[in-house]
PyMOL Python script that loads the backbone (N, CA, C, O; Angstrom):
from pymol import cmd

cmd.read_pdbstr("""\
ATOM      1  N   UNK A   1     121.395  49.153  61.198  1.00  0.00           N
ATOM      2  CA  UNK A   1     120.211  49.217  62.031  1.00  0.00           C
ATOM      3  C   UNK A   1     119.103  49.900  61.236  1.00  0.00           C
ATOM      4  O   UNK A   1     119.438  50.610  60.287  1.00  0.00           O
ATOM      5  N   UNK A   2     117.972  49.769  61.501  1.00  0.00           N
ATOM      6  CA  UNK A   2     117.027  50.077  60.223  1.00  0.00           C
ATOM      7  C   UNK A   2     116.524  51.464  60.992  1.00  0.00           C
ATOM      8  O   UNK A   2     116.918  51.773  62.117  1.00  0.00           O
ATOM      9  N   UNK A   3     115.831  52.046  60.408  1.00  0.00           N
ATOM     10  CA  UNK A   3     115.543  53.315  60.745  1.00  0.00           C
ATOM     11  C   UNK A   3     113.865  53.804  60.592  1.00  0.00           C
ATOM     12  O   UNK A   3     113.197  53.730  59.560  1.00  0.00           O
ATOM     13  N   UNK A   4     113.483  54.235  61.714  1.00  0.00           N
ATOM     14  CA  UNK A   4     112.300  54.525  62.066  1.00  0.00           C
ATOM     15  C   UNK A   4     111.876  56.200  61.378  1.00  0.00           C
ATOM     16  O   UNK A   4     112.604  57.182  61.527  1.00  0.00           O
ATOM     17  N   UNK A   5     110.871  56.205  60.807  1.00  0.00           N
ATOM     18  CA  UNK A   5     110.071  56.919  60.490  1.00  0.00           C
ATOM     19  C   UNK A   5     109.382  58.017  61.488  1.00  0.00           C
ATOM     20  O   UNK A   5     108.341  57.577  61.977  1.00  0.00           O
ATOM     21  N   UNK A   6     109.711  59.314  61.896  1.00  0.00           N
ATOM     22  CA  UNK A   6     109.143  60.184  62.987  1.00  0.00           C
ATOM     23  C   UNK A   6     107.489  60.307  62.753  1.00  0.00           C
ATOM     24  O   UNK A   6     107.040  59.827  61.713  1.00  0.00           O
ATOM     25  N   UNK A   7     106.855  60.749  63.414  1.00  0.00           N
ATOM     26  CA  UNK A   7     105.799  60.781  63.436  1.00  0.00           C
ATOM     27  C   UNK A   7     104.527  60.124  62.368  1.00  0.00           C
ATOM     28  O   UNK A   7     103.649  60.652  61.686  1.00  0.00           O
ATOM     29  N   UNK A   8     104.987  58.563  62.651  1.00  0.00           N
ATOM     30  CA  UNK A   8     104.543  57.495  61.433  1.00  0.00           C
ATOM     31  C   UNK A   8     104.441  56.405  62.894  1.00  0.00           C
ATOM     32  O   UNK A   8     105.168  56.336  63.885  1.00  0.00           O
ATOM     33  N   UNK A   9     103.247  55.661  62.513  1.00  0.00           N
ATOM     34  CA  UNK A   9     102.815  55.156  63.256  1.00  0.00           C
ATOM     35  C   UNK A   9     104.180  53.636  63.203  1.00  0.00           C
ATOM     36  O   UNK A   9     104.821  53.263  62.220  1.00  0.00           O
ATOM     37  N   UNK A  10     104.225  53.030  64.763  1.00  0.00           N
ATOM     38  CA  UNK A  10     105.938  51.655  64.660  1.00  0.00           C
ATOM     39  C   UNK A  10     105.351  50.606  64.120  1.00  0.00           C
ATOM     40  O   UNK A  10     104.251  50.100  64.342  1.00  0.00           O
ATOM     41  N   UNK A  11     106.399  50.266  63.211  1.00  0.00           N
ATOM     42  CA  UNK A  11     106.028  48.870  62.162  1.00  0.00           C
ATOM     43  C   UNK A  11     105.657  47.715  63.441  1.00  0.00           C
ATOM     44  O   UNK A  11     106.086  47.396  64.550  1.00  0.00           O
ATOM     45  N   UNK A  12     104.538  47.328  62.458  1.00  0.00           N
ATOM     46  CA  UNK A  12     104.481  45.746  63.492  1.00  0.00           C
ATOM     47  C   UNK A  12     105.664  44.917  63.631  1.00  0.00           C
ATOM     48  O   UNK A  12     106.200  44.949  62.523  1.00  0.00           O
ATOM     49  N   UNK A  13     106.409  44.131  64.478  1.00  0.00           N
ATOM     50  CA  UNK A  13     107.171  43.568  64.831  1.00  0.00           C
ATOM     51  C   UNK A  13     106.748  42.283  66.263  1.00  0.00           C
ATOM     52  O   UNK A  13     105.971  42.340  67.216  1.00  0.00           O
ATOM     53  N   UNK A  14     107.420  41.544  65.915  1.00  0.00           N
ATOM     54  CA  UNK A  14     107.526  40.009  66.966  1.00  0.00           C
ATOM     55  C   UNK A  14     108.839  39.609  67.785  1.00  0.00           C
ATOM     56  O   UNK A  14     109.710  38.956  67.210  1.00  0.00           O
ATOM     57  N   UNK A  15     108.984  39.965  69.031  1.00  0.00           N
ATOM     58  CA  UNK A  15     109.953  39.342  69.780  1.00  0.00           C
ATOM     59  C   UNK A  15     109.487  38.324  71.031  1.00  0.00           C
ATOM     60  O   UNK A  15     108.419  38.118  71.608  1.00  0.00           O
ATOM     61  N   UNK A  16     111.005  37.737  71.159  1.00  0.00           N
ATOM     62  CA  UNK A  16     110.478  36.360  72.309  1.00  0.00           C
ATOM     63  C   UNK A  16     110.693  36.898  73.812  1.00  0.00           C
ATOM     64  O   UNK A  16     111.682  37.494  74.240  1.00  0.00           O
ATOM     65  N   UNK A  17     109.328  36.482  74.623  1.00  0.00           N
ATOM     66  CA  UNK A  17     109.836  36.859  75.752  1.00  0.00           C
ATOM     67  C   UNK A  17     110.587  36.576  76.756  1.00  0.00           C
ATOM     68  O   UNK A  17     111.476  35.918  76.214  1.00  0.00           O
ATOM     69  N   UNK A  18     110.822  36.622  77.792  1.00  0.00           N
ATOM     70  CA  UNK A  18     111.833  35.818  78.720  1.00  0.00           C
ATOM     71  C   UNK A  18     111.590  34.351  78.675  1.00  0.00           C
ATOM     72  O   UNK A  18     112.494  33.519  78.595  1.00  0.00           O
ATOM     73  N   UNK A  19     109.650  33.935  78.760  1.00  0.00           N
ATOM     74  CA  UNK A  19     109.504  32.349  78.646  1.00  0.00           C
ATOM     75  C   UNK A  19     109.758  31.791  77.432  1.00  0.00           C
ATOM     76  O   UNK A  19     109.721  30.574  77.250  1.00  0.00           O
ATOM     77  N   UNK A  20     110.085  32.815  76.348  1.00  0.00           N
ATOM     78  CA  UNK A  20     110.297  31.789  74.623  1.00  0.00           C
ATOM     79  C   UNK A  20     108.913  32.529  74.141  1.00  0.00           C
ATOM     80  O   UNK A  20     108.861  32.664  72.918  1.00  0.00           O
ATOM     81  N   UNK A  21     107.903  32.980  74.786  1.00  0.00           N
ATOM     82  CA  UNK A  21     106.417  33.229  74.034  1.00  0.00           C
ATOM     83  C   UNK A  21     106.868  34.523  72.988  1.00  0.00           C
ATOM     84  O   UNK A  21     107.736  35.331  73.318  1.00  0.00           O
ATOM     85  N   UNK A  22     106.191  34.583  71.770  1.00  0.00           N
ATOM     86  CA  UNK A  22     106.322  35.509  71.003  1.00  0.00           C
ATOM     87  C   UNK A  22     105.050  36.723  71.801  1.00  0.00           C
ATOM     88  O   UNK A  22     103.966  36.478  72.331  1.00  0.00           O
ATOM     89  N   UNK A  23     105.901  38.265  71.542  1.00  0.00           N
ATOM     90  CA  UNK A  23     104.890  38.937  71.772  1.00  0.00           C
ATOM     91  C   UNK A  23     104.923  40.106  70.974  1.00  0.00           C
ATOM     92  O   UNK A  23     105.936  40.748  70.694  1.00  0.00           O
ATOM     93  N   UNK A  24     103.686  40.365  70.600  1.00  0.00           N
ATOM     94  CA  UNK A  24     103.739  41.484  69.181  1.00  0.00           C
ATOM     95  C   UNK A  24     102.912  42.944  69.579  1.00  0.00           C
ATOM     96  O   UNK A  24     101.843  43.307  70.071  1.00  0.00           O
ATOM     97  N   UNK A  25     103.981  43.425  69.100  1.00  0.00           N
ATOM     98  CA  UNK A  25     103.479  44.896  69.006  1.00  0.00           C
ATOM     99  C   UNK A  25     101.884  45.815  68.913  1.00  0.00           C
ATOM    100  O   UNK A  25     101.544  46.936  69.290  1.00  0.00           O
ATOM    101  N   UNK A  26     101.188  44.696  68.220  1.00  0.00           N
ATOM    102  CA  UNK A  26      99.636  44.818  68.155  1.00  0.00           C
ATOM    103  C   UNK A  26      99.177  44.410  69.751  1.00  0.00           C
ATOM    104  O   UNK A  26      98.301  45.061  70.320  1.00  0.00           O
ATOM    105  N   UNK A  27      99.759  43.439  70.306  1.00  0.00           N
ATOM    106  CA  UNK A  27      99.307  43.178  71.818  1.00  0.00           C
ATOM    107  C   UNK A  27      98.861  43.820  72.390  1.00  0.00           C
ATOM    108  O   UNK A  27      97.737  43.602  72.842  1.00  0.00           O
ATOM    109  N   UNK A  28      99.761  45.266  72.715  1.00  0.00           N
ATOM    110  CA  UNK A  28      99.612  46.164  73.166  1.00  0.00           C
ATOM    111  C   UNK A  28      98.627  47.451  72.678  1.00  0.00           C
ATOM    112  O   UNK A  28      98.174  48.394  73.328  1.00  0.00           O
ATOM    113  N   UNK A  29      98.524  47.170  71.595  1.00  0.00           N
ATOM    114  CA  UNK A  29      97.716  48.480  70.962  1.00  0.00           C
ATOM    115  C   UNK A  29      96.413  49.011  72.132  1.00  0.00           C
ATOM    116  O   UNK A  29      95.720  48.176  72.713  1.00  0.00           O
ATOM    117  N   UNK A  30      96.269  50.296  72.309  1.00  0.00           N
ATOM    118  CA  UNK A  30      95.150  50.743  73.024  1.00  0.00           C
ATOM    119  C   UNK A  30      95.722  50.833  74.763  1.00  0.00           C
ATOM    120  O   UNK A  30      95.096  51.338  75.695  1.00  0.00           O
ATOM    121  N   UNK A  31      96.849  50.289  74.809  1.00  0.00           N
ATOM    122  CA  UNK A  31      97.222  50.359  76.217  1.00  0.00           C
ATOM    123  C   UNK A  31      97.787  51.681  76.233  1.00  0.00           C
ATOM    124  O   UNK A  31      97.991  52.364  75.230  1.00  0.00           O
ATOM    125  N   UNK A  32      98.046  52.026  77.494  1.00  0.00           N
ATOM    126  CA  UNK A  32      98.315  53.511  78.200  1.00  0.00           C
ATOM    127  C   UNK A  32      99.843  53.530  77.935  1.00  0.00           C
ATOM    128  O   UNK A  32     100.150  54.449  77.175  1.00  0.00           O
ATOM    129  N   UNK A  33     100.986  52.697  78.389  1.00  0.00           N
ATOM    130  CA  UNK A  33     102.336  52.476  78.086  1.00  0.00           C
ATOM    131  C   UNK A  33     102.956  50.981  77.660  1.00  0.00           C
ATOM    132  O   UNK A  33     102.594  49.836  77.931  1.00  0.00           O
ATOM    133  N   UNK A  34     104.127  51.557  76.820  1.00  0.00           N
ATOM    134  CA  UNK A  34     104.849  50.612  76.530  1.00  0.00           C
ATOM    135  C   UNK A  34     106.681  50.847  76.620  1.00  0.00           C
ATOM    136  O   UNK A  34     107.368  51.637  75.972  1.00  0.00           O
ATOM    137  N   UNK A  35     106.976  50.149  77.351  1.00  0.00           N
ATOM    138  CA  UNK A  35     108.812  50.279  77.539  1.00  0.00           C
ATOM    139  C   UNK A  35     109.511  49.205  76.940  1.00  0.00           C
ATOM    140  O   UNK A  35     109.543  48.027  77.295  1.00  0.00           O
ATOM    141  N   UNK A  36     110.163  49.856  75.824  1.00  0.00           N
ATOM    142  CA  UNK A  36     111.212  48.812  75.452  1.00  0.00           C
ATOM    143  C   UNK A  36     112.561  48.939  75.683  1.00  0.00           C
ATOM    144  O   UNK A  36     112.963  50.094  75.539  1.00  0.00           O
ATOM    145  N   UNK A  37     113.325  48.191  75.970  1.00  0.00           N
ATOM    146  CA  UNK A  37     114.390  48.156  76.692  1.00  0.00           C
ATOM    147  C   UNK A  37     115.442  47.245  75.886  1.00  0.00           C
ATOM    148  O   UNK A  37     115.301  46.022  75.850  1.00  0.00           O
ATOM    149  N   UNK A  38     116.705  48.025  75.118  1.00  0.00           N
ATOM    150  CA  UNK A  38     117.366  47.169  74.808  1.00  0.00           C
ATOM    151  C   UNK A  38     118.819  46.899  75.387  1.00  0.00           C
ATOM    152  O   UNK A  38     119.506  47.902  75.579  1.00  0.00           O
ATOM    153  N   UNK A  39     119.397  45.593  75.703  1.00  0.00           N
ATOM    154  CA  UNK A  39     120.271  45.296  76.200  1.00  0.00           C
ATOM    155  C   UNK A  39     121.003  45.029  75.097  1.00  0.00           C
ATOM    156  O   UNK A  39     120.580  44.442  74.102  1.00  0.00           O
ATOM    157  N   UNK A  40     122.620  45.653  75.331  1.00  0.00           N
ATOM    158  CA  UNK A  40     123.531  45.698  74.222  1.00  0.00           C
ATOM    159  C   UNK A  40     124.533  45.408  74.769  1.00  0.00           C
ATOM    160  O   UNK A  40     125.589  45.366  74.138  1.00  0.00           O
ATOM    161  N   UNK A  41     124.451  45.059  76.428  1.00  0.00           N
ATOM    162  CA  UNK A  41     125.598  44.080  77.142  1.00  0.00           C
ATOM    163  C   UNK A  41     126.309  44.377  77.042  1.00  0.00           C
ATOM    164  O   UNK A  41     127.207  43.818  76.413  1.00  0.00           O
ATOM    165  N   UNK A  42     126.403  45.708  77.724  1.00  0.00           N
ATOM    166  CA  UNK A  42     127.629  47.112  78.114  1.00  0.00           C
ATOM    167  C   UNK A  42     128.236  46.071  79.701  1.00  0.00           C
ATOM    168  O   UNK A  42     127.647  45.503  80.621  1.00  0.00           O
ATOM    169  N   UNK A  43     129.337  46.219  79.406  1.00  0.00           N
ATOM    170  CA  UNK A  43     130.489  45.809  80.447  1.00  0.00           C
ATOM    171  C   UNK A  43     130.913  46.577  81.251  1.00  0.00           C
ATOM    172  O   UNK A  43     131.796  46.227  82.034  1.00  0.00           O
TER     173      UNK A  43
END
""", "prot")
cmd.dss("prot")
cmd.show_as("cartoon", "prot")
cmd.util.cbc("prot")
cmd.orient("prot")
């Protein structure tokens, strides 16, 4: 798993959303919050 840098601004990155649309990390820039949520499909 790659490893994040503390107090260094988060690498740009691209994931698909629920419809297939790509959405990037710049999208958001300037907004108030952001939640990422990863599912690792705990049983």
């Amino acid at each position: 798993m790659p490893k994040v840098a503390l107090n260094l601004p988060a690498p740009e990155f691209t994931l698909t959303n629920f419809k297939g649309e790509p959405v990037r990390l710049s999208d958001y820039k300037g907004k108030s919050n952001i939640l990422i949520v990863f599912n690792r499909g705990f049983t």
